[in-house]
C-alpha positions, -999 to +999 in steps of 0.1 A: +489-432+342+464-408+351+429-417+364+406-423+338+373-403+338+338-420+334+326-393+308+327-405+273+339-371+259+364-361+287+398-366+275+423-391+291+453-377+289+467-359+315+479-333+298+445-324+278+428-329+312+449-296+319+437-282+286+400-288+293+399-280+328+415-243+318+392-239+294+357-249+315+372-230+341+375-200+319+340-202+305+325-201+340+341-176+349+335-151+321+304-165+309+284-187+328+286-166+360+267-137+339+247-165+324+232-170+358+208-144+352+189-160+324+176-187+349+168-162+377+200-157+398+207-125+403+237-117+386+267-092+377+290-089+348+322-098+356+353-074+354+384-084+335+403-083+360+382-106+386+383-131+353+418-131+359+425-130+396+397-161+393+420-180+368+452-175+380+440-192+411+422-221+392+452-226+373+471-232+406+443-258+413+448-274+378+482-280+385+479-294+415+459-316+403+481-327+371+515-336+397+494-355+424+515-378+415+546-387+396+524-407+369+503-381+363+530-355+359+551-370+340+522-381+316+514-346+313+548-332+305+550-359+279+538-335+251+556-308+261+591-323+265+577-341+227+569-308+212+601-290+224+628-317+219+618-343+200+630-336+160+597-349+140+583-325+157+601-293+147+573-281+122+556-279+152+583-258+170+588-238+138+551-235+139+548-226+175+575-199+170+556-177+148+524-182+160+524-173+193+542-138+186+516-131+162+487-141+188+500-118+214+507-089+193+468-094+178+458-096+218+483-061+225+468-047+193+433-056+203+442-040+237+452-009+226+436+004+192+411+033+191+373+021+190+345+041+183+321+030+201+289+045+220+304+065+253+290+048+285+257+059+297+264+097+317+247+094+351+213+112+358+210+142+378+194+138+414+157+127+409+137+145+436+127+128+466+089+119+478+080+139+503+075+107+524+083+068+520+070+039+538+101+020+555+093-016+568+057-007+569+070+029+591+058+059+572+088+085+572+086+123+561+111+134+541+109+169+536+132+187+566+142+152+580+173+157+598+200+121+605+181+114+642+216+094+649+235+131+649+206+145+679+220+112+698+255+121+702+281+096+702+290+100+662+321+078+670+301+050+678+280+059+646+310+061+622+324+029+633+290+012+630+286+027+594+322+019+584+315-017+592+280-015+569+300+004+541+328-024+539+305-057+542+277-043+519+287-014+497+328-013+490+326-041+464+308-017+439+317+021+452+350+013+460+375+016+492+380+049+484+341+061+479+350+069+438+322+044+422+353+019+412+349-007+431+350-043+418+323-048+403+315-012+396+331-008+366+306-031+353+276-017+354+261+011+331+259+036+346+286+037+371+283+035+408+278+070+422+313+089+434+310+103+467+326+131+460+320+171+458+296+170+432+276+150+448+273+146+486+273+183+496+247+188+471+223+163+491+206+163+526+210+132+545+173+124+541+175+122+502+206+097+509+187+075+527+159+071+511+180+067+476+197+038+500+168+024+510+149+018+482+175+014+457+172+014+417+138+001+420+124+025+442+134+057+416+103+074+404+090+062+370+091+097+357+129+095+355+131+063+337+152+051+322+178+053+356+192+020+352+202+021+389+217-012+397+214-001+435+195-030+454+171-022+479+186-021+513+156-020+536+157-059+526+185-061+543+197-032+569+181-018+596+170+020+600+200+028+619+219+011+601+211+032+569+217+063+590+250+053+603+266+048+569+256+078+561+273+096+587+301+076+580+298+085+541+302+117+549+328+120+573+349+098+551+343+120+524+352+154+541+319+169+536+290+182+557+254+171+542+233+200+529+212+218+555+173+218+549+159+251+544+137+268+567+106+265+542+114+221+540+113+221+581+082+241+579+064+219+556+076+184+584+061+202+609+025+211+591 
C-alpha cells in the first residue's frame, strides 16, 4: 500500500497521487510561476514550450515516485490494468475510445485554426539618446563617445569577455543566435530586439550602451508607452563589462557600429 498522506484532501491512492501531482505540477508551472508577480517577484510569462520541457521532467519525477516500491506500483497500475481488462468496465473502454480521439483532434484543431486576433505590438523606432547619463554616480557624455575598450587594443580579450556576459546574462531572451528568440523572448510584448542589419549598423556604440545600461526604465517618458522589458544592467555589470558585449555583439553579428559624425565629436569636446 502506498504511504498515506497527512492532508485531509490529498488522495490515497497511488494512482490519483499520480493524477494530482501532474496536475499541481502543471499549474505551477504555467500559472503560478507568472502568478509570482502579483506578490512582488519579479516575474516572466512562461513559453509553451518551457511548460513542457518543465513537465516532461516532473512527470519522470512522478513516476519515480509511484514505483518506489513494488506496493506502490502495483497499487497504481491497479486502475489501469481494471480499466483495460477487466469486462464491467468496458463502457469505460468504449468510452475511453471515443473520447480521447475527439480530445486531441479539439487540441490539433485548437492548434491550428486561423484567429483573428490583435497583431503583437511592432517595436518602436530608436528613441534618441541623452546627451549624457550618470553611470554608478559617474557622469558619461554621450554625444561622440567612442567604445574606450577598442583604443585599448586587445579586442580578443574583449570578445571573449563579452561572449561570457552575452551567454550568462542576455541569451535566455535574445537568443543564441542574436534574433530576439530566445527562451523567454517570445514572451514578451514587444519582442526582444534582433541584432541584426536593421538595427546594429544603424547605432553607435554609445547609444548601445546606454540602452543596456539603463534598460526599459531608463527610456525617456516622451516615448512612452516602450514597454521595454530590458532590466537595468548597471545593477548588475560593470562599465567594462557593458562595453565588452558590445564589441562582442557586434562582431558576432558581422557589423561595424555606426561612426559618430564630425559635428557629435565636436559637441564632446565643447
Amino acid at each position: 500500500m502506498s504511504q498515506r498522506s497527512g492532508l485531509p484532501f490529498w488522495p490515497r491512492h497511488a494512482f490519483w497521487q499520480g493524477v494530482a501531482l501532474t496536475i499541481v505540477a502543471y499549474v505551477l508551472f504555467d500559472w503560478g510561476i507568472p502568478a509570482l508577480r502579483f506578490v512582488g517577484i519579479p516575474s516572466a510569462p512562461v513559453p509553451n514550450s518551457v511548460v513542457v520541457e518543465f513537465m516532461f521532467i516532473a512527470l519522470i519525477g512522478i513516476f519515480m515516485y509511484v514505483s518506489e516500491n513494488e506496493a506502490r506500483w502495483a497499487e497504481f497500475k491497479q486502475p489501469i490494468q481494471s480499466a483495460l481488462v477487466n469486462r464491467d468496465k468496458k463502457w469505460l473502454r468504449s468510452s475511453l475510445l471515443v473520447v480521447l480521439p475527439l480530445f486531441v483532434g479539439f487540441m490539433t484543431f485548437e492548434s491550428t485554426r486561423p484567429r483573428v486576433t490583435a497583431d503583437i505590438q511592432p517595436r518602436s523606432i530608436h528613441p534618441a539618446p541623452p546627451t549624457s547619463i550618470t553611470f554608478r554616480n559617474k557622469t558619461i557624455q554621450l554625444a561622440g563617445l567612442e567604445n574606450p575598450l577598442r583604443k585599448q587594443g586587445n579586442l580578443e580579450d574583449h570578445m571573449k569577455e563579452g561572449r561570457r556576459v552575452y551567454y550568462q546574462n542576455c541569451l535566455p531572451c535574445h537568443g543564441d543566435l542574436l534574433d530576439g528568440k530566445g527562451h523567454f523572448g517570445l514572451g514578451f510584448s514587444p519582442t526582444p530586439l534582433a541584432f541584426d542589419g536593421g538595427n546594429l549598423p544603424l547605432l553607435t556604440e554609445s547609444f548601445v550602451f546606454w540602452r543596456v545600461a539603463k534598460g526599459g526604465p531608463g527610456l525617456p517618458k516622451e516615448g512612452t508607452p516602450w514597454n521595454s522589458a530590458m532590466p537595468v544592467w548597471e545593477d548588475f555589470l560593470t562599465e567594462d563589462e557593458i562595453w565588452s558585449v558590445i564589441i562582442f555583439l557586434y562582431d558576432q553579428a558581422g557589423f561595424k557600429p555606426r561612426a559618430w559624425e564630425a559635428e557629435g565629436k565636436e559637441a564632446a569636446h565643447e
